[in-house]
C-alpha positions, 0 to 999 in steps of 0.5 A, spaced: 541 509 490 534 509 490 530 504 494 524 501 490 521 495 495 520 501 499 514 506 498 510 511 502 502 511 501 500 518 501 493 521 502 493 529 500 500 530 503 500 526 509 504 520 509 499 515 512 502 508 511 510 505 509 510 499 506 516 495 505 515 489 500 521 485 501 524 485 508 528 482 512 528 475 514 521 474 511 518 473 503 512 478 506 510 485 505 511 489 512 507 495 513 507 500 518 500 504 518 501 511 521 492 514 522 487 509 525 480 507 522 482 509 515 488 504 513 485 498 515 485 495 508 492 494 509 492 490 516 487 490 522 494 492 527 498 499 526 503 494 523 505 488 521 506 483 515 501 482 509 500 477 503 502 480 497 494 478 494 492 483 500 497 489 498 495 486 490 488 487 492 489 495 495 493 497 489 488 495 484 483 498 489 486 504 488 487 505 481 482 507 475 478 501 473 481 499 466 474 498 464 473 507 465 473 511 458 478 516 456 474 521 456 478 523 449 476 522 442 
């Protein structure tokens, strides 16, 4: 069964954080940041808990805006 509260971020093809949205035992997202100085706008520790905005945040960061043309006519 796949897991899908579970999820790796990847840069290029390293693994440069996990991040687990529903752990046990807490209603918050856990992340375990595995390179410094680049992944801090998950957290400013190597790991530990963030807000749902945080993660919300990241990912809309992440993603293309949604004000960006297609390019396609």
């Amino acid at each position: 069964m796949i897991d899908y509260t579970k999820f790796d971020v990847m840069f290029m093809d390293e693994v440069i954080a996990s991040v687990d949205l529903k752990p046990e035992g807490s209603d918050k997202p856990f992340v375990i940041n595995y390179i410094k100085g680049f992944n801090k706008q998950f957290s400013p520790d190597s790991e530990g808990y963030i807000t749902k905005e945080e993660l919300e945040r990241w990912l809309k960061w992440r993603v293309f805006p949604s004000t960006r043309v297609n390019g396609s006519s």
